[in-house]
C-alpha positions, 0 to 999 in steps of 0.5 A: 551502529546507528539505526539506518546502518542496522537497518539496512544491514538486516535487509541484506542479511535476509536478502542474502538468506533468500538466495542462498536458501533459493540457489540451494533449492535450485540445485536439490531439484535440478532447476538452473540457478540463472532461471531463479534471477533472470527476467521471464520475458527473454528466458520464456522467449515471449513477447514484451507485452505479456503480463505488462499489466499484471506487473503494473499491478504488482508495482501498485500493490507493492507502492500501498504496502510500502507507504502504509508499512512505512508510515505506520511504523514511523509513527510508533512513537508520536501516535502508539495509540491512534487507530489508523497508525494500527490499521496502516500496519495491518493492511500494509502487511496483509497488502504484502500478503495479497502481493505475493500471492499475486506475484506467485499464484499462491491461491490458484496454483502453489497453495492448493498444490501444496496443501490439497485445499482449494482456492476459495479457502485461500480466498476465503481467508483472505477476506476474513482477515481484511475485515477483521482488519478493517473491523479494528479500525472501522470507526476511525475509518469513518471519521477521518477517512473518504469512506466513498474511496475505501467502498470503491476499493473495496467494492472492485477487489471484491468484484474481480475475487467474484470474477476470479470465482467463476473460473473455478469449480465454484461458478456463479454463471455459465456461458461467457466466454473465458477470455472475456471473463479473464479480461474483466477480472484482471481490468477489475483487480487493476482498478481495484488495486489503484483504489486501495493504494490511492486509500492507503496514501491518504489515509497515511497522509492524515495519520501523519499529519495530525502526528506530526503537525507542519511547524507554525511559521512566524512572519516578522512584519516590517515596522511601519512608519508612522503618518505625517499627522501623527509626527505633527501632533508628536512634534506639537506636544514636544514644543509645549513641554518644552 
């Protein structure tokens, strides 16, 4: 079987895994099986507009984890050693992480819920496992990347996470309003995820090319004729010897 035929047939063996263990599911806790595949929009009978930003940041996030996943993974045998390579697989796999969470509340609804813990903890972890992430490969990351464009990213996820906090129990400050508290997080998380996939691009891009270096073009000058003085004086040369 080639690789791109194995590939592709584990994707749809692990994708025919999840439906059947969601439609299993459905039908144990009485929920329609129709809920589980259709889009929320006509099946909650709201308008189109809601949550449009929240799925564009759910697209984003998802366009990171592919590029860094992808590229750090195509990369295992031209550069098993080089740092950014490991730390695209890393962050491309806590980025998918971060993507379901966003996509299904983990940390404010389905993780506290299941597990009794708070959302800070998940949070909390969270962060401890991006800077350990980053920990890893922070000197290459220095080196070879934009280390203004990595604090922007870094800098805006973490002011929505404190945004996100003062919905919680856990409040830095009274008083605001919670729509405009809502708003701010979520313009903030947005922006934030931009920054971090526009990091991940480019450092992808520098782990790539300097793997795979673009081949070196040879050019094949035309002959160039030569000038008349330089013809007379062969051809004076010629006459002498002769």
């Amino acid at each position: 079987m080639q690789p791109t035929t194995r590939a592709v047939t584990s994707a749809l063996v692990v994708t025919g895994a999840v439906i059947a263990i969601g439609c299993v599911w459905a039908a144990a806790a009485g929920v329609p099986q129709p809920a589980l595949f259709r889009d929320p929009q006509p099946f909650a009978h709201t308008p189109l507009y809601v949550g449009v930003l929240s799925t564009a940041g759910l697209l984003v996030w998802s366009a990171g984890a592919a590029i860094a996943l992808a590229t750090g993974l195509g990369l295992r045998s031209e550069a098993p050693a080089d740092p950014l390579r490991r730390f695209l697989v890393e962050a491309g796999a806590l980025t998918v992480v971060v993507t379901l969470d966003d996509a299904l509340l983990v940390h404010e609804t389905v993780g506290p819920h299941a597990t009794g813990l708070p959302e800070e903890a998940f949070l909390a972890a969270y962060g401890v496992a991006a800077v350990a992430v980053l920990a890893r490969a922070f000197p290459a990351l220095c080196r070879r990347s934009d280390r203004g464009a990595l604090a922007l990213a870094l800098g805006l996820l973490t002011a929505s996470i404190v945004l996100d906090l003062m919905g919680t129990p856990l409040r830095l400050f009274t008083g605001r309003p919670e729509a405009v508290r809502n708003v701010t997080e979520e313009a903030t998380k947005l922006l934030g995820i931009v920054a971090w996939t526009g990091y991940l691009t480019a450092v992808a891009r520098d782990a790539w090319l300097t793997a795979r270096p673009a081949p070196t073009r040879v050019v094949a000058l035309p002959a160039q004729a030569d000038p008349p003085a330089a013809t007379a004086d062969r051809a004076r040369v010629a006459s002498r010897a002769t």
